[in-house]
VOGU-3710 file (C-alpha; in Angstrom, 3 decimals, decimal comma):
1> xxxxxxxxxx> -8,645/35,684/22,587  -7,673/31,842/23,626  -8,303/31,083/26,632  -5,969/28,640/28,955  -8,849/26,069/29,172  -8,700/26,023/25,176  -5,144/25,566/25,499  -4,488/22,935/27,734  -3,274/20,364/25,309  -1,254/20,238/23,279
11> xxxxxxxxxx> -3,359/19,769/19,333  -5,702/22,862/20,887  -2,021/24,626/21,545  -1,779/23,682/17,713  -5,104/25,211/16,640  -4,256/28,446/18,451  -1,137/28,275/16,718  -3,110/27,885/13,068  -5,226/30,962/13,785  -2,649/33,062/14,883
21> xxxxxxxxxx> -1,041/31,719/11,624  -4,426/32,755/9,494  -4,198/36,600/11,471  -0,742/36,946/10,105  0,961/36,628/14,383  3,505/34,651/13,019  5,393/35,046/16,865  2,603/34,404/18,692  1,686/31,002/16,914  5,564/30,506/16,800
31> xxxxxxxxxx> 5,027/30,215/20,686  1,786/28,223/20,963  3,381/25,620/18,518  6,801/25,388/20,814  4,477/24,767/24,063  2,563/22,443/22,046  5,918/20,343/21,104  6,748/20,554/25,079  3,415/18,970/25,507  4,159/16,003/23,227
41> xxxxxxxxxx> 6,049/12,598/23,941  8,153/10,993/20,589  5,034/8,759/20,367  3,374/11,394/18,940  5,241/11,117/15,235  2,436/12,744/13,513  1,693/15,832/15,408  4,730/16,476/15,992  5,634/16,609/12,352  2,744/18,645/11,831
51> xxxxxxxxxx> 4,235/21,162/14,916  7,736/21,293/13,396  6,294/22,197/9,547  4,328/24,642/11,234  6,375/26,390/12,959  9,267/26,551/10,547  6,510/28,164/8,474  6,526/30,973/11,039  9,812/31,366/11,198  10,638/31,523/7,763
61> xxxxxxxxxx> 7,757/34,701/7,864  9,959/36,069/10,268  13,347/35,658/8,124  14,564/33,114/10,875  16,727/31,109/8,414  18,582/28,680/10,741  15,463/27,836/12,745  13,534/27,151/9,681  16,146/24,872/8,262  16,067/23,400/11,787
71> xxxxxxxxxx> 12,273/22,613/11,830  12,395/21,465/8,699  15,100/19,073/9,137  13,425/17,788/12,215  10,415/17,192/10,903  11,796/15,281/7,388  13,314/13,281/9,932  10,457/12,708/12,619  8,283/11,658/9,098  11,136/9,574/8,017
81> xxxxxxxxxx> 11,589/7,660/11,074  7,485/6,571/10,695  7,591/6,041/7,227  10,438/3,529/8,363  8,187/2,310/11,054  5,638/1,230/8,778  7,271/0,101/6,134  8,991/-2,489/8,489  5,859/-2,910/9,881  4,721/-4,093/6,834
91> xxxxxxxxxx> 7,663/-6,346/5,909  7,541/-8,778/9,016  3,469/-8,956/8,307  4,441/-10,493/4,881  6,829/-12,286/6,219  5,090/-13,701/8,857  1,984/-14,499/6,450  4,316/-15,969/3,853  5,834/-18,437/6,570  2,633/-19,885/7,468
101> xxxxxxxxxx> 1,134/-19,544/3,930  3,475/-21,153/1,799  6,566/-22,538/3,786  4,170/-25,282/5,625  4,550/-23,279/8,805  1,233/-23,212/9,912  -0,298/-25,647/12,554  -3,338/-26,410/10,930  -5,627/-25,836/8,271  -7,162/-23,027/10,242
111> xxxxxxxxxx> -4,042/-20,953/10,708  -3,311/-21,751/6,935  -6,513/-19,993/5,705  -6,208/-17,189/8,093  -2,541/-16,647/6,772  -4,009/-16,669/3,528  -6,654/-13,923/3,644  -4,547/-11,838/5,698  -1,980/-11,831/2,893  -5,018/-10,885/0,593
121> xxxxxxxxxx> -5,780/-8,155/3,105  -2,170/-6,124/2,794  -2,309/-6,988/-0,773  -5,668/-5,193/-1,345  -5,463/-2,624/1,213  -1,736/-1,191/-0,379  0,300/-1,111/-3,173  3,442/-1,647/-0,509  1,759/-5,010/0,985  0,866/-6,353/-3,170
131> xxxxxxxxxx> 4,961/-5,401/-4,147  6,264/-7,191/-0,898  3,645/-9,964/-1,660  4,851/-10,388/-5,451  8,356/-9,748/-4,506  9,685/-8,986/-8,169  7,544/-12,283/-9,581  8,702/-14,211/-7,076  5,694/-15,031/-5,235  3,867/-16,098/-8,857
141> xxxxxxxxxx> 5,029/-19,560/-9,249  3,831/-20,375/-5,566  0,547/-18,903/-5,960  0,019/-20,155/-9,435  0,591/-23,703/-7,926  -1,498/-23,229/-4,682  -4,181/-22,476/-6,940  -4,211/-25,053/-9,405  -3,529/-27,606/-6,669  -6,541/-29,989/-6,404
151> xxxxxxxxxx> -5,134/-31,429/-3,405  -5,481/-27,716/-1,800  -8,621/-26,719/0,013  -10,830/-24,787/-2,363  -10,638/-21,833/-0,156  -7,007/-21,437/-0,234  -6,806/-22,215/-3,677  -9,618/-19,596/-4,528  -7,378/-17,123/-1,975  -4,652/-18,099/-3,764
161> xxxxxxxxxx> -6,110/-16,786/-7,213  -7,303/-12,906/-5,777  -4,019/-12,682/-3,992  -2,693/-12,852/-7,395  -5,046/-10,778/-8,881  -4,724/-7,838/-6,248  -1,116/-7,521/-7,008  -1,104/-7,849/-10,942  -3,731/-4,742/-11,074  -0,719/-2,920/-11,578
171> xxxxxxxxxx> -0,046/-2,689/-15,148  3,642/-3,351/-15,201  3,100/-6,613/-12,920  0,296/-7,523/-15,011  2,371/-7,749/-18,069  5,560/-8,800/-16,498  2,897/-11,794/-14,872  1,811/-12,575/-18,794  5,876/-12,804/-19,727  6,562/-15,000/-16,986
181> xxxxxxxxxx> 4,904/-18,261/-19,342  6,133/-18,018/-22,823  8,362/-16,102/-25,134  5,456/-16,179/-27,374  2,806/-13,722/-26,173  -0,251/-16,021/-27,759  1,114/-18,824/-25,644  1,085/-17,211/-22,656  -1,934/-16,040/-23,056  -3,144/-19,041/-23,355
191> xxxxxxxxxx> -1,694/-20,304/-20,182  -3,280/-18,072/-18,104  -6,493/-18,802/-19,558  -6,424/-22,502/-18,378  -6,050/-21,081/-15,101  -9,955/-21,222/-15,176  -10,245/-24,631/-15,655  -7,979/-26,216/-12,545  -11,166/-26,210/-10,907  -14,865/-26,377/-11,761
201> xxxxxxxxxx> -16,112/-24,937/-8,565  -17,810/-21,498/-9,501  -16,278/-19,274/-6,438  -12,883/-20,666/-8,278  -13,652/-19,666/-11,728  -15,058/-16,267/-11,220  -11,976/-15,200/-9,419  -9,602/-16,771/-12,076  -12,040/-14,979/-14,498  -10,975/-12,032/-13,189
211> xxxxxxxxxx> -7,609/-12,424/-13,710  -7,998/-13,475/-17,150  -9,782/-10,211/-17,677  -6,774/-8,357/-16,440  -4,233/-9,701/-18,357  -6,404/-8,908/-21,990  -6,433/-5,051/-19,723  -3,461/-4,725/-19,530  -2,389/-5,907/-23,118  -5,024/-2,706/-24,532
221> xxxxxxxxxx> -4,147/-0,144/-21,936  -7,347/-0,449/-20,685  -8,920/0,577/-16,857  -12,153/0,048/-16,489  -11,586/1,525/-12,946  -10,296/4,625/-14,387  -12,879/4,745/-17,482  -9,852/4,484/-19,594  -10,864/3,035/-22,793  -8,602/0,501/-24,803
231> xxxxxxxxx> -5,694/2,508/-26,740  -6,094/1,768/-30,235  -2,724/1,709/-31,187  -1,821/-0,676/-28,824  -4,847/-2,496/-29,443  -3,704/-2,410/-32,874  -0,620/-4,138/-32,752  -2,028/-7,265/-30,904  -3,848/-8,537/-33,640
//
């Protein structure tokens, strides 16, 4: 038996609720999960998503139709709302990165760097944050001339390049990237390749390297991250 010291919060009024749920009491952890959702403020999106799946779970067991549709429904939308959140989250961070990144917004060359690895931050650590940062191609050109700008410091423009690397390793922006240069695939290929020679410093040419590497992926099918081998066929009809 739980006792009211175990209780006292509301994710242990939760884990009372699960084992009631694992000894089949679907009405007792119907309770513990309502005094849980007492417990809770609207800052607490994720438990109390977690509270209102659960206990529409034990009230579908108990053929309570209307409050399962209604915990359900409350829940989709407590999720939603974060999702939301986040996502907005995430759009003013590119924004605000973009602004002092590229639009000459930034007070110095400090602020300027900063805005540049941060945008190579939300570009590596999700595939939201490398769309919003390619924004349907449109943040190539800019990048592409950042990087290839000898004028640039060698640390933006080597930013620059992995930015644009993070955000083709999807395989639809990586050939959609290649298209972006020439009609002519060979051309374009080509194109990219000089990317390795705007600069001669080595930091520079290993990252552009690595782009060049995943544009040739790309063409083949191929992942090395995946072990996913080059597809023949495709492979195939390059030559």
């Amino acid at each position: 038996m739980v006792t009211q010291s175990q209780i006292d919060s509301a994710e242990s009024l939760k884990d009372a609720g699960n084992d009631a749920v694992k000894r089949g009491e679907w009405a007792e952890a119907n309770d513990y999960y309502t005094e849980a959702l007492q417990l809770t403020s609207e800052n607490d999106k994720a438990l109390r998503a977690a509270l209102y799946r659960n206990r529409s779970l034990t009230r579908l067991k108990r053929d309570d139709f209307e409050g399962t549709e209604s915990d359900a429904t409350k829940r989709l939308v407590v999720a939603n709302n974060e999702k939301v959140k986040k996502a907005t989250s995430m759009d003013n961070k590119v924004k605000d990165m973009s602004s002092l990144a590229f639009e000459g917004n930034a007070k110095d060359k400090e602020q300027k760097v900063q805005a540049y690895n941060n945008l190579l931050v939300l570009a590596r650590e999700t595939e939201a944050g490398a769309a919003r940062i390619w924004n349907l191609g449109k943040g190539v050109p800019i990048l592409l001339s950042v990087a290839e700008n000898n004028n640039e410091p060698l640390e933006i423009s080597v930013a620059a390049v992995r930015i644009l690397d993070e955000i083709i390793k999807n395989h639809g922006r990586a050939l959609y990237f290649l298209s972006m240069h020439d009609t002519d695939g060979l051309r374009s290929a080509r194109r990219v390749c000089r990317l390795m020679c705007a600069r001669d410093a080595k930091e520079y040419v290993d990252a552009s390297g690595l782009i060049v590497q995943r544009i040739f992926n790309a063409l083949v099918k191929m992942d090395r991250t995946k072990d996913i081998k080059p597809d023949p066929e495709v492979a195939e009809g390059m030559q």
